[in-house]
N, C-alpha and C positions, 0 to 999 in steps of 0.2 A: 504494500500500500504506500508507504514513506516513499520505497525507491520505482513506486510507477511513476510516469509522466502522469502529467496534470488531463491531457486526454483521456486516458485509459481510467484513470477514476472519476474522472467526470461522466465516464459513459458508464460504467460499474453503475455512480449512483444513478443515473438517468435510469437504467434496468429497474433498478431497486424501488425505485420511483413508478414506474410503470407497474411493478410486479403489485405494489400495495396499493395503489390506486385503483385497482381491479377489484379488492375487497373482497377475495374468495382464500385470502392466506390467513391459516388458522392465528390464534390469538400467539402463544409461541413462538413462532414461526417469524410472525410478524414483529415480535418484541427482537429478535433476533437480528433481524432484515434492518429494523429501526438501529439498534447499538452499530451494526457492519457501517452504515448511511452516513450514522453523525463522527464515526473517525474516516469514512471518506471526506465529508468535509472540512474535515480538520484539518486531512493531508492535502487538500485543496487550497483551502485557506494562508495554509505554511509556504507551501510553493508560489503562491500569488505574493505573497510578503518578500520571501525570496527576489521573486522575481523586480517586485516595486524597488527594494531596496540594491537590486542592480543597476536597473535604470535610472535611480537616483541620482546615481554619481557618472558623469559625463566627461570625460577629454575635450577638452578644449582645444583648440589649435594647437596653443602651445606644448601640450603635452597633458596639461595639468591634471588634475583630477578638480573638478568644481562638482558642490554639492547641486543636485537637481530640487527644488522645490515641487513637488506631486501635488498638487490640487484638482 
């Protein structure tokens, strides 16, 4: 999960998503489905922060490194 791509757990939870939204996954099953989901997002979530906090910081011309402002 940590070392999929952000793809491959986004489509995992998209399943996951589809699978419970159906509404015929026993209660169990479903609590199960629900715990796998929200460390998928987590692992999403991490990776997205990762990925902000790369593109934060920019080269400039001269080499530098300058902080990037995100908003």
């Amino acid at each position: 999960m940590e070392n999929d791509s952000f793809e491959d757990n986004l489509k995992e939870l998209e399943e996951i998503v589809a699978k419970l939204e159906k509404g015929d996954v026993p209660l169990d099953d479903a609590i199960e489905e629900f715990k796998k989901a929200m460390d998928l997002v987590k692992a999403c979530d991490d990776k997205l922060k990762d990925a902000q906090d790369t593109i934060a910081k920019i080269v400039n011309d001269n080499g530098e490194i300058v902080d990037f402002d995100v908003e």
